[in-house]
mmCIF file of the C-alpha atoms, coordinates in Angstrom:
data_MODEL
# 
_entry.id   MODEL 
# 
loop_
_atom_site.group_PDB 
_atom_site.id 
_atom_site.type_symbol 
_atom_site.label_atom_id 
_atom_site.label_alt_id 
_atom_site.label_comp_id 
_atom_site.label_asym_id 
_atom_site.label_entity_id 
_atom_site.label_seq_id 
_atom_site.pdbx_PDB_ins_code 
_atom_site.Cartn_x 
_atom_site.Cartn_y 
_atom_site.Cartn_z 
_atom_site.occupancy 
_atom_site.B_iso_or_equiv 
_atom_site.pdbx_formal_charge 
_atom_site.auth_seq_id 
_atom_site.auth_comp_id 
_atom_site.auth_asym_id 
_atom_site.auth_atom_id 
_atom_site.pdbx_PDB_model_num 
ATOM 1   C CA . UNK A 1 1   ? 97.491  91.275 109.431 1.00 0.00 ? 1   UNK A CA 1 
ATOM 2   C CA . UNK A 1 2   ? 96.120  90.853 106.325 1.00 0.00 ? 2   UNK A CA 1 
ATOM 3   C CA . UNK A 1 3   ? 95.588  93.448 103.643 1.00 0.00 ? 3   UNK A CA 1 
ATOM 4   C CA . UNK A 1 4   ? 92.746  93.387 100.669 1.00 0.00 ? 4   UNK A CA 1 
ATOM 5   C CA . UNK A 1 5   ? 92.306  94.668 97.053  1.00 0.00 ? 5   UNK A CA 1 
ATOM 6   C CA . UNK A 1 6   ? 89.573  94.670 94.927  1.00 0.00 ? 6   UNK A CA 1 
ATOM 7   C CA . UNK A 1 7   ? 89.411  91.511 91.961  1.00 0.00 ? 7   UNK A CA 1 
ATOM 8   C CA . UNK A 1 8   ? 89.020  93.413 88.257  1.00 0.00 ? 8   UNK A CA 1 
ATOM 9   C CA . UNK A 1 9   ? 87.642  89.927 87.422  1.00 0.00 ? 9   UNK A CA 1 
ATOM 10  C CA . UNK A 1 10  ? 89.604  87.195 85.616  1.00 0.00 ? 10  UNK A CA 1 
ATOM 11  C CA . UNK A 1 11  ? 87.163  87.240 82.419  1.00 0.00 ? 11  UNK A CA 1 
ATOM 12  C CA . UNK A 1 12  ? 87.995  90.878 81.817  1.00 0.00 ? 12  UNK A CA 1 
ATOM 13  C CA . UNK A 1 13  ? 91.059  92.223 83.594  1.00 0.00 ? 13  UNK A CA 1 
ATOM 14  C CA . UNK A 1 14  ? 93.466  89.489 83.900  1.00 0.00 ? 14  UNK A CA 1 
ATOM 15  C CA . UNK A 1 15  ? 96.162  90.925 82.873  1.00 0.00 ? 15  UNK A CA 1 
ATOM 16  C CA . UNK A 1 16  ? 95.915  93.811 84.755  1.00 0.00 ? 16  UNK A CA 1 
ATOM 17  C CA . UNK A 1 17  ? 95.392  91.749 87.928  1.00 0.00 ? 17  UNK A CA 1 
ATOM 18  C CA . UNK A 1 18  ? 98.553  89.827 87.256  1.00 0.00 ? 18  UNK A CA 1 
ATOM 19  C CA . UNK A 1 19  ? 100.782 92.913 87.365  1.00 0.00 ? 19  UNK A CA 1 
ATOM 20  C CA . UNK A 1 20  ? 98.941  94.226 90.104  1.00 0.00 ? 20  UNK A CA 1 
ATOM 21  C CA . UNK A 1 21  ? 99.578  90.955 92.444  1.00 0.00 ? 21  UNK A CA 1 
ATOM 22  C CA . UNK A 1 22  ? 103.109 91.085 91.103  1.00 0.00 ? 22  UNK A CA 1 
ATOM 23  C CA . UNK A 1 23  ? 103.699 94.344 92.476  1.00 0.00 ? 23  UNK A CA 1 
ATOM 24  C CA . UNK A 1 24  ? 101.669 93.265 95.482  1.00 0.00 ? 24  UNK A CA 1 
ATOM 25  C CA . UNK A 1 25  ? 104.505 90.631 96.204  1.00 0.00 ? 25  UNK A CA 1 
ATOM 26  C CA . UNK A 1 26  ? 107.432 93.113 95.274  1.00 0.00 ? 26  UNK A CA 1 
ATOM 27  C CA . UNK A 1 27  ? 105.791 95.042 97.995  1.00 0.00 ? 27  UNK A CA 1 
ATOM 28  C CA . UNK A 1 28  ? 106.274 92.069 100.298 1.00 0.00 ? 28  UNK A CA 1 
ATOM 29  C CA . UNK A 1 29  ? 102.173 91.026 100.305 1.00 0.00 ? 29  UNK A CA 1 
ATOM 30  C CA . UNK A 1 30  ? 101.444 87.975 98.915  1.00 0.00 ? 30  UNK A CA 1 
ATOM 31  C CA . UNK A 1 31  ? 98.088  86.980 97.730  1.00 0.00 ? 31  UNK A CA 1 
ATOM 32  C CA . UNK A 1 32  ? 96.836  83.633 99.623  1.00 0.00 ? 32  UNK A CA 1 
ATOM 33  C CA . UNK A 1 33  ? 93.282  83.418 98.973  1.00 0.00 ? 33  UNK A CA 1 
ATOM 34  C CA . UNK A 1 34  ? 90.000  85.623 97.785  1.00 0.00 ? 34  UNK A CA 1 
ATOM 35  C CA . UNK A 1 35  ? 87.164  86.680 100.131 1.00 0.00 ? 35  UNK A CA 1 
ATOM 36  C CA . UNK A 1 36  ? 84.016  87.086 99.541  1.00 0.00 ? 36  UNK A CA 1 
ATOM 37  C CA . UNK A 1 37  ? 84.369  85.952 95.633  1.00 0.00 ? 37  UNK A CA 1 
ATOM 38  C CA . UNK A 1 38  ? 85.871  89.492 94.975  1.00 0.00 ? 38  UNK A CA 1 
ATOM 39  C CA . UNK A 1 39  ? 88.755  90.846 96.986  1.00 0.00 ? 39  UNK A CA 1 
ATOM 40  C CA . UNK A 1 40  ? 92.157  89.034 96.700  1.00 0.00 ? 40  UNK A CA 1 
ATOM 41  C CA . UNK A 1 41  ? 93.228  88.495 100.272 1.00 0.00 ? 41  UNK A CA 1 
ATOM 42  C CA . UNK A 1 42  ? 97.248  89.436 101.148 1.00 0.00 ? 42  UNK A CA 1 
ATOM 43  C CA . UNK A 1 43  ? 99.816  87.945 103.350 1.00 0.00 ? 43  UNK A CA 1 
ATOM 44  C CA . UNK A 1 44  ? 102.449 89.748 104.758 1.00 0.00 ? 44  UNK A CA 1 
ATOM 45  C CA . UNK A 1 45  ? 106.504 88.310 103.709 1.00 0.00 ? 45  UNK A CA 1 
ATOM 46  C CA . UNK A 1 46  ? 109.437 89.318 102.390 1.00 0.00 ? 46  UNK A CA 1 
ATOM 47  C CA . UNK A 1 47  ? 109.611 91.057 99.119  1.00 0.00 ? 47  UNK A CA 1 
ATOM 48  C CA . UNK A 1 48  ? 109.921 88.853 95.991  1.00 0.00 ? 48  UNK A CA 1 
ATOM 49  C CA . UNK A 1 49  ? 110.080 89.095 92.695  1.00 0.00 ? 49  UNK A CA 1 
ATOM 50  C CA . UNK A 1 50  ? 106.914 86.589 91.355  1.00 0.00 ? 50  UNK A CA 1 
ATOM 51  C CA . UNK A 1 51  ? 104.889 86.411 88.333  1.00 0.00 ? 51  UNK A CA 1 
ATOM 52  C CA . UNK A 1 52  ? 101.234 85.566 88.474  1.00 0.00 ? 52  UNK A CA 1 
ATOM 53  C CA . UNK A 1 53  ? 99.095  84.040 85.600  1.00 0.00 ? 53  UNK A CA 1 
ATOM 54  C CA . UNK A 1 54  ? 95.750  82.735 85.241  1.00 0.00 ? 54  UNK A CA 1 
ATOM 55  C CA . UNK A 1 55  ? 95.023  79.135 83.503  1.00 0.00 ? 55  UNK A CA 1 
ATOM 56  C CA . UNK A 1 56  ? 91.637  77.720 82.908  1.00 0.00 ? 56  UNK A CA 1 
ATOM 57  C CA . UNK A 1 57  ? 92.182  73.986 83.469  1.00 0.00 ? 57  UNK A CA 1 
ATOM 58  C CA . UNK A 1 58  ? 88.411  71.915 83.811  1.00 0.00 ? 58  UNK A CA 1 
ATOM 59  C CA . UNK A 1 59  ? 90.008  69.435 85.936  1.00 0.00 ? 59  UNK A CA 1 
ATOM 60  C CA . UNK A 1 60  ? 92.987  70.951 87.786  1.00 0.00 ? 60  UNK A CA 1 
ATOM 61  C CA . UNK A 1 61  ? 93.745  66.923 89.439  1.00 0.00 ? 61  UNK A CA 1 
ATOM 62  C CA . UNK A 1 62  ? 96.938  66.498 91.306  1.00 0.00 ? 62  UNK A CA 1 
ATOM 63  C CA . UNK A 1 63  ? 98.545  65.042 88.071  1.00 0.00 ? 63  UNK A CA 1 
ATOM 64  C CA . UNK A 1 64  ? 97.922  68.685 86.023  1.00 0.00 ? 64  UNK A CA 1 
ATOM 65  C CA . UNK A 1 65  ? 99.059  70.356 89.088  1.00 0.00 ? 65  UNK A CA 1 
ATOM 66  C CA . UNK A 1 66  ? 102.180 68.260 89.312  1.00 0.00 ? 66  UNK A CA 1 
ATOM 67  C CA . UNK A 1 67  ? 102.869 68.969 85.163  1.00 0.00 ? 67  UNK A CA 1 
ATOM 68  C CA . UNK A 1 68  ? 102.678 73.066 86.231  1.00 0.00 ? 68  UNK A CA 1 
ATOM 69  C CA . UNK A 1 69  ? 105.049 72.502 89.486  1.00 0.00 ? 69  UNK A CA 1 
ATOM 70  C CA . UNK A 1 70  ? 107.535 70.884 87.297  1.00 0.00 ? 70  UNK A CA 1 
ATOM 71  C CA . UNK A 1 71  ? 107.473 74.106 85.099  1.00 0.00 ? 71  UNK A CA 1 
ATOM 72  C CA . UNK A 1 72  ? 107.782 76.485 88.155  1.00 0.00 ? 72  UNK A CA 1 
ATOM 73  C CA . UNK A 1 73  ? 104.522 77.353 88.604  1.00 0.00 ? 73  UNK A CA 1 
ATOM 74  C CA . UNK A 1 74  ? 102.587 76.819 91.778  1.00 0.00 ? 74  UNK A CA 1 
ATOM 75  C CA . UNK A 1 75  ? 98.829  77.482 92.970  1.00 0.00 ? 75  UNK A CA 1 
ATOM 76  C CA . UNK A 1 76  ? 98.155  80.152 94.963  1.00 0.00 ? 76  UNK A CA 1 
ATOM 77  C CA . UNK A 1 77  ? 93.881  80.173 94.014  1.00 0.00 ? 77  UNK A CA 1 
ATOM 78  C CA . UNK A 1 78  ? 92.063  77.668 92.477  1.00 0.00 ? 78  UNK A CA 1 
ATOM 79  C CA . UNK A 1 79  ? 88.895  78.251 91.415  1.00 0.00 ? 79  UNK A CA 1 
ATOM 80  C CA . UNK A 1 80  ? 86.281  76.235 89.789  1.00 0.00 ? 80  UNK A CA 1 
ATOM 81  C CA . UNK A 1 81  ? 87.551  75.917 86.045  1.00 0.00 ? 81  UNK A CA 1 
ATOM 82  C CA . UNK A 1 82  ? 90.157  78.912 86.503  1.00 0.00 ? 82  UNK A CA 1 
ATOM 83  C CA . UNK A 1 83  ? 93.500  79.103 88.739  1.00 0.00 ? 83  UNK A CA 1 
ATOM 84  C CA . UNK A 1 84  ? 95.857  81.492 89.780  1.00 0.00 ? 84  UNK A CA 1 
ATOM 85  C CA . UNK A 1 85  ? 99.319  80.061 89.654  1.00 0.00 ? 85  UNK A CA 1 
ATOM 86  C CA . UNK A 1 86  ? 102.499 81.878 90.319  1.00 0.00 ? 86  UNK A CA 1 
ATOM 87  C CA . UNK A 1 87  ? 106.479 81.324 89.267  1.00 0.00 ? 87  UNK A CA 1 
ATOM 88  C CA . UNK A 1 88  ? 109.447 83.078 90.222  1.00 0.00 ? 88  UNK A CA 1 
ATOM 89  C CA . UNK A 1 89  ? 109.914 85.835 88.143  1.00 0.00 ? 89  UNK A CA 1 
ATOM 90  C CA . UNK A 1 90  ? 111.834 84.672 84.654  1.00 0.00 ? 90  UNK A CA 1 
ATOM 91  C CA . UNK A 1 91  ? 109.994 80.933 84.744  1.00 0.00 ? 91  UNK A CA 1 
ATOM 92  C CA . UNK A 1 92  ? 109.079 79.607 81.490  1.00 0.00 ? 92  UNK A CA 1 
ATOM 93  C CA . UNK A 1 93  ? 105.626 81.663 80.705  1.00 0.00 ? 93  UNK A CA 1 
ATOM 94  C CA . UNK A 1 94  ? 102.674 79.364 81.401  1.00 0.00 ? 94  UNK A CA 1 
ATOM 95  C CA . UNK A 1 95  ? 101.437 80.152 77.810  1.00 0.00 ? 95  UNK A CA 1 
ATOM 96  C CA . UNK A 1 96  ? 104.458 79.497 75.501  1.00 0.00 ? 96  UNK A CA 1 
ATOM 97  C CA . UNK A 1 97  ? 102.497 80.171 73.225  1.00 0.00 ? 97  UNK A CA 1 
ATOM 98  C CA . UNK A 1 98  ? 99.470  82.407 71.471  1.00 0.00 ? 98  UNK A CA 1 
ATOM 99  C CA . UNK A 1 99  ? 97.538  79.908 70.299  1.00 0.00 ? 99  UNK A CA 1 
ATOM 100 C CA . UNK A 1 100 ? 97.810  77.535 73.652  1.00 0.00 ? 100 UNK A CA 1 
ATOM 101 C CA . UNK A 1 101 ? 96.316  80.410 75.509  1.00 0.00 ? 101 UNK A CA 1 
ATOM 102 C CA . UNK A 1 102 ? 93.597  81.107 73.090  1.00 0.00 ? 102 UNK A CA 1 
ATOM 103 C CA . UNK A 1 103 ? 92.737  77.495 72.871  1.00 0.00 ? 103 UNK A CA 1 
ATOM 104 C CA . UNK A 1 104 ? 92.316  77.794 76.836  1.00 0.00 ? 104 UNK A CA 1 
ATOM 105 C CA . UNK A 1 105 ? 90.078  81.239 76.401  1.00 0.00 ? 105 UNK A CA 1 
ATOM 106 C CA . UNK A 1 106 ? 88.192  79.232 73.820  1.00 0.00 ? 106 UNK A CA 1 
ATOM 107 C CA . UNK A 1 107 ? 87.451  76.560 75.997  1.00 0.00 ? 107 UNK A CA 1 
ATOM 108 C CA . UNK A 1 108 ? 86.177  78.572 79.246  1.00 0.00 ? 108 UNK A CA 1 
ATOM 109 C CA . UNK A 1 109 ? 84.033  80.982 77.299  1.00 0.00 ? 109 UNK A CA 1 
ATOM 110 C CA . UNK A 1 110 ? 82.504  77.934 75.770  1.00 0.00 ? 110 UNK A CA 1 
ATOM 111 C CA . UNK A 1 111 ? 81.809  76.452 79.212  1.00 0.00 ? 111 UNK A CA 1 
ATOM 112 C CA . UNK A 1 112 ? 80.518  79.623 80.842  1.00 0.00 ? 112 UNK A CA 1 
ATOM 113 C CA . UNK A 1 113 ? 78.342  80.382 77.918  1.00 0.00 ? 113 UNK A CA 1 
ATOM 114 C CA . UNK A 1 114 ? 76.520  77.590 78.309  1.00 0.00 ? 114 UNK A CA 1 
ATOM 115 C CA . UNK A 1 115 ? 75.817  78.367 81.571  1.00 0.00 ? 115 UNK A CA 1 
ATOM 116 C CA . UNK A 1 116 ? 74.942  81.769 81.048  1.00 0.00 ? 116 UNK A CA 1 
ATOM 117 C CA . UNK A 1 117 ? 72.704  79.866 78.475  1.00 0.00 ? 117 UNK A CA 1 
ATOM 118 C CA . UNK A 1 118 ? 71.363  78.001 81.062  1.00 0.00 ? 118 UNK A CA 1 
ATOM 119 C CA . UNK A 1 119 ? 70.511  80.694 83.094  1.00 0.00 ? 119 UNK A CA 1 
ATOM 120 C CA . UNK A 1 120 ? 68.758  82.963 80.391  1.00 0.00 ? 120 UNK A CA 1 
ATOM 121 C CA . UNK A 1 121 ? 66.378  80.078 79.692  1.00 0.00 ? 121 UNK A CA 1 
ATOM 122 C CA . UNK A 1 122 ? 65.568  79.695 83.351  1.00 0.00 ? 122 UNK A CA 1 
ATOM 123 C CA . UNK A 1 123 ? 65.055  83.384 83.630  1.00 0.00 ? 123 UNK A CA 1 
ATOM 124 C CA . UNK A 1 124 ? 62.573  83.638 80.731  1.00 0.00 ? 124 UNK A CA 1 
ATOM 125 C CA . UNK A 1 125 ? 60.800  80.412 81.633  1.00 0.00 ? 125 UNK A CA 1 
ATOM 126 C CA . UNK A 1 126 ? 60.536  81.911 85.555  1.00 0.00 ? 126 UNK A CA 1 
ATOM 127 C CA . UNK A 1 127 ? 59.419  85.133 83.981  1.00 0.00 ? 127 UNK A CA 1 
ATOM 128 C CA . UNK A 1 128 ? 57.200  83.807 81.641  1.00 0.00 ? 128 UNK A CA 1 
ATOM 129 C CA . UNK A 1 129 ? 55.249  81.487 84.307  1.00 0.00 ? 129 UNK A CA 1 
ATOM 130 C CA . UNK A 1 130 ? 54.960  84.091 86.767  1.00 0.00 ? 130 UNK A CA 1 
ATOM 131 C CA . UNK A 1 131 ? 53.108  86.273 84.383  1.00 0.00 ? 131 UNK A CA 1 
ATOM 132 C CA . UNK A 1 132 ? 50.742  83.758 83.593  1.00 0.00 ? 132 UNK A CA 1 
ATOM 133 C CA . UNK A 1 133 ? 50.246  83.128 86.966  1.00 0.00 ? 133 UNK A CA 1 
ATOM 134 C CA . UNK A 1 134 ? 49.812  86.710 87.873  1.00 0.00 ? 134 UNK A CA 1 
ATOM 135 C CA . UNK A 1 135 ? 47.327  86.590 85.072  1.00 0.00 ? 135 UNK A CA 1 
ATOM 136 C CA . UNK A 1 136 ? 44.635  84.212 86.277  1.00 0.00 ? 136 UNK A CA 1 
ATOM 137 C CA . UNK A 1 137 ? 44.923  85.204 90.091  1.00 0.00 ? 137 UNK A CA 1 
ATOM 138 C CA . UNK A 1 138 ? 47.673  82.697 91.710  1.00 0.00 ? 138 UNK A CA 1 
ATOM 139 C CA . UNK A 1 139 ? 49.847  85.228 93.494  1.00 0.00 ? 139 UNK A CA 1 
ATOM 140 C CA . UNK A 1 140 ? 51.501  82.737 95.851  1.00 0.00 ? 140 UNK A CA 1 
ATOM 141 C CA . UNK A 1 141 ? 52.462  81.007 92.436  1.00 0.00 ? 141 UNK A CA 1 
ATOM 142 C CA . UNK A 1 142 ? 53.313  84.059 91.046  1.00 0.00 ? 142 UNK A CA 1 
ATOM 143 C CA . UNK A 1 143 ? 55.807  85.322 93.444  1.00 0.00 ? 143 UNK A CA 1 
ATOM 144 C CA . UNK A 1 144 ? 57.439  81.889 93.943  1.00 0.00 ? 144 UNK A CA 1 
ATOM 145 C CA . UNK A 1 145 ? 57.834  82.541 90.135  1.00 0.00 ? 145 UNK A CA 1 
ATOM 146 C CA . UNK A 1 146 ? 59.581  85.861 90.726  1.00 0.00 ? 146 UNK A CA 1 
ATOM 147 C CA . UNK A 1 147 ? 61.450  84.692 93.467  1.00 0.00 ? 147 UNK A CA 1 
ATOM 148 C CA . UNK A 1 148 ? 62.813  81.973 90.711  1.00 0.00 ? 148 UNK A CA 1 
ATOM 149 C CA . UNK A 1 149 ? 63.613  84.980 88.209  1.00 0.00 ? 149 UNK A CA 1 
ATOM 150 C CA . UNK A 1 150 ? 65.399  86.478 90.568  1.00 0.00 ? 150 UNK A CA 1 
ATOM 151 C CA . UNK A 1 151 ? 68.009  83.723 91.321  1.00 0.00 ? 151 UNK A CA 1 
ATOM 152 C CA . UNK A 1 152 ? 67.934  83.289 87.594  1.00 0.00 ? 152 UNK A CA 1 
ATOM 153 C CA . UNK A 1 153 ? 68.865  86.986 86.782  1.00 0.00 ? 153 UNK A CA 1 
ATOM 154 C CA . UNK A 1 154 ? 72.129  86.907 89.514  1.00 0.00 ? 154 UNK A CA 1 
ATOM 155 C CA . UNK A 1 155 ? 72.858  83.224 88.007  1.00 0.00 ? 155 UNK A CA 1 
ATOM 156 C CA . UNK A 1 156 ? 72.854  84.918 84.089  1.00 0.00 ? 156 UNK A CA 1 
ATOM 157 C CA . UNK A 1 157 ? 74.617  88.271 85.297  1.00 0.00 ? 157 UNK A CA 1 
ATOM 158 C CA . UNK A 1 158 ? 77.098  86.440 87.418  1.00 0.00 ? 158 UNK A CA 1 
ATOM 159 C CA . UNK A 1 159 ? 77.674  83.959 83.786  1.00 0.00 ? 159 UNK A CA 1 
ATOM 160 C CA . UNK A 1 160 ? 77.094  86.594 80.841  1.00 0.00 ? 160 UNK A CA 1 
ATOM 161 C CA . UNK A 1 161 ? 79.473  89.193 82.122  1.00 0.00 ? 161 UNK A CA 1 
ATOM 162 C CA . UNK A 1 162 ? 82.529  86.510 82.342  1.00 0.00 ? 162 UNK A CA 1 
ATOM 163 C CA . UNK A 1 163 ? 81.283  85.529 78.605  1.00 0.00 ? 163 UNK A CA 1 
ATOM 164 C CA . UNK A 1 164 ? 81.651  88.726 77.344  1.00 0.00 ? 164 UNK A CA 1 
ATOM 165 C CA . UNK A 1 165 ? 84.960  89.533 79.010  1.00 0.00 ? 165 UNK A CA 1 
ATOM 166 C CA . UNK A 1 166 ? 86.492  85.798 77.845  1.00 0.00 ? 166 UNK A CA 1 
ATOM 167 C CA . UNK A 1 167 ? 85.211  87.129 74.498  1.00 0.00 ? 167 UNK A CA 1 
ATOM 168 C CA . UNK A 1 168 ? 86.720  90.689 74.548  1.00 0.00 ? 168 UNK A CA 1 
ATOM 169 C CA . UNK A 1 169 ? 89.695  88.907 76.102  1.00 0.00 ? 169 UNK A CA 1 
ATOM 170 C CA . UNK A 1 170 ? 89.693  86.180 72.595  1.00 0.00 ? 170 UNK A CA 1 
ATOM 171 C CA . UNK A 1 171 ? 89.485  89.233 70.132  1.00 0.00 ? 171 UNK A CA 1 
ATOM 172 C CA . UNK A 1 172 ? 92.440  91.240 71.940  1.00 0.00 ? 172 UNK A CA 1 
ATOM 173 C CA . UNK A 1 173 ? 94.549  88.245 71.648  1.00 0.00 ? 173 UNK A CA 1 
ATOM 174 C CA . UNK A 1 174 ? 93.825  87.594 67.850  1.00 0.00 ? 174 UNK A CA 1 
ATOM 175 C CA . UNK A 1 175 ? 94.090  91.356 67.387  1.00 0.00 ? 175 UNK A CA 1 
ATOM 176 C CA . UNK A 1 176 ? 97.293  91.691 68.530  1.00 0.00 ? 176 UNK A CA 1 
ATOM 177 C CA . UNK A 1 177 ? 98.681  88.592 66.265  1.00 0.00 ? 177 UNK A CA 1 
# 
């Protein structure tokens, strides 16, 4: 049997999703996957005492994953440019430091902002040609055009909300210093 909660999202809520799938596994449910994109996905076990963090390694190769192992910390989700790793609890943190964890924030907001980029452009151009389309008659054109806008809005929503929350996520950090 497996049980389900709800993903905050790793751009905005990390933190608060870390404690919540540490007291998941003090609980004796272990996360072991995500469904759907959204819901972390829970294993029943015995009770243990784990922390949980998020890195944001590009290229998470089988040497990088090997450099975490021999600090304690194992991968439980990998995503594409983000992981969820987890120690037993009182492991070296996976961010010693402040700075090494900004440096990582830095680096992923830069990557999905250029995608969200990416998408904005495509969105305006898809927007942009379907109303001159629309304009001299071509409605086949047209609505190919909006269909196009449409995967271009998810693509920019599904991008620009992780940017923002890497961002809110980079001021906290310096904030706090």
């Amino acid at each position: 049997m497996a049980k389900y909660r709800l993903c905050g999202g790793l751009a905005m809520m990390a933190d608060h999703d870390m404690e919540m799938l540490k007291g998941m596994s003090a609980k004796g449910w272990h996360v072991s996957g995500l469904s759907c994109g959204f819901l972390y996905r829970f294993e029943q076990g015995a009770p243990r005492d784990f922390d949980y963090a998020v890195g944001f390694e590009r290229d998470f190769t089988p040497e990088v994953q090997e450099l975490f192992r021999a600090g304690g910390w194992h991968p439980v989700i990998t995503g594409p440019g983000w992981q969820i790793l987890r120690a037993e609890a009182g492991e070296t943190p996976l961010f010693t430091d402040e700075e090494s964890k900004e440096e990582a924030l830095r680096a992923v907001r830069a990557r999905t902002g250029r995608f969200a980029l990416a998408w904005a452009v495509a969105l305006a151009a898809c927007l942009a040609a379907e109303a001159h389309f629309d304009a001299q008659g071509t409605e086949p054109i047209a609505a190919a055009c909006l269909v196009g806008a449409v995967v271009s809005s998810a693509g920019f929503v599904f991008t620009a909300f992780p940017f923002l929350g890497y961002t809110a996520s980079l001021r906290k950090l310096r904030a706090g210093r």
